[in-house]
Residue, then its C-alpha position, 0 to 999 in steps of 0.5 A: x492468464x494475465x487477469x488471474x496474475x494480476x487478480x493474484x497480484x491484488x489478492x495478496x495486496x490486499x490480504x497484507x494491507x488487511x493484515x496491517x490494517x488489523x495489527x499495525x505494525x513494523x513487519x506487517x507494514x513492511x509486509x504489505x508495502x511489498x505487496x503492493x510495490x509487486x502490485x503496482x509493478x505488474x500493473x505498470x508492467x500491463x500498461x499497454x493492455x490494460x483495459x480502460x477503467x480497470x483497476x487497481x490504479x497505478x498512481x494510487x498504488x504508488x501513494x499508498x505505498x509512498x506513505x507506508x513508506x514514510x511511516x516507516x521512516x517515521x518510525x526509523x527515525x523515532x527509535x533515533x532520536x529518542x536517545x537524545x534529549x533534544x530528540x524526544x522533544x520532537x517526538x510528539x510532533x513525529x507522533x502526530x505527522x505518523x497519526x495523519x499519515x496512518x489515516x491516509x493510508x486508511x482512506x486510500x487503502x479502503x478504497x484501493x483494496x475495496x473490490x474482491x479479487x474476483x472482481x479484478x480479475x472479471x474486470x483485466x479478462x477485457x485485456x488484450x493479450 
């Protein structure tokens, strides 16, 4: 039982990050930010008897989703300060840190929710109940 949760936990992890990766936008990144968040809870509920090697990884589930988490603050604050003269000056320099952290959410994202469902289901069935 605990394989298929946590196969299904994954699944619909990375069916959000794919839906975001394919049309980047504030919901779809909300979207997928609480997919993972449920994700990286159940792993870190599982802790104990996660089998060694089995993944997704705790710790890269929490950067992932601390990026997304600063897109969205980028985002948040940009429709702030573009009121402001002197916030639309700064706007290109939040546009570039929103372009890197979007790359790095990219790279950790495919390597992240690369394997199937399947996979990660085969791989926790090595769990003790």
């Amino acid at each position: 039982y605990l394989a298929k949760a946590m196969a299904r936990a994954y699944g619909r992890a990375r069916r959000a990050y794919r839906a975001y990766e394919t049309a980047p936008a504030e919901e779809t990144l909300h979207d997928a930010r609480k997919r993972i968040k449920d994700c990286l809870h159940l792993v870190e509920a599982l802790d104990g008897v996660r089998p060694r090697g089995a993944r997704p990884k705790a710790g890269r589930l929490d950067r992932i989703g601390e990026l997304m988490g600063a897109i969205r603050d980028l985002d948040l604050l940009s429709r702030r300060i573009e009121r402001t003269e002197a916030g639309r000056a700064k706007l290109a320099r939040i546009a570039a840190r929103h372009a890197r952290l979007e790359r790095e959410v990219a790279r950790s994202g495919d390597r992240i929710f690369a394997a199937r469902p399947k996979a990660i289901e085969k791989q926790w069935r090595r769990a003790r109940p």
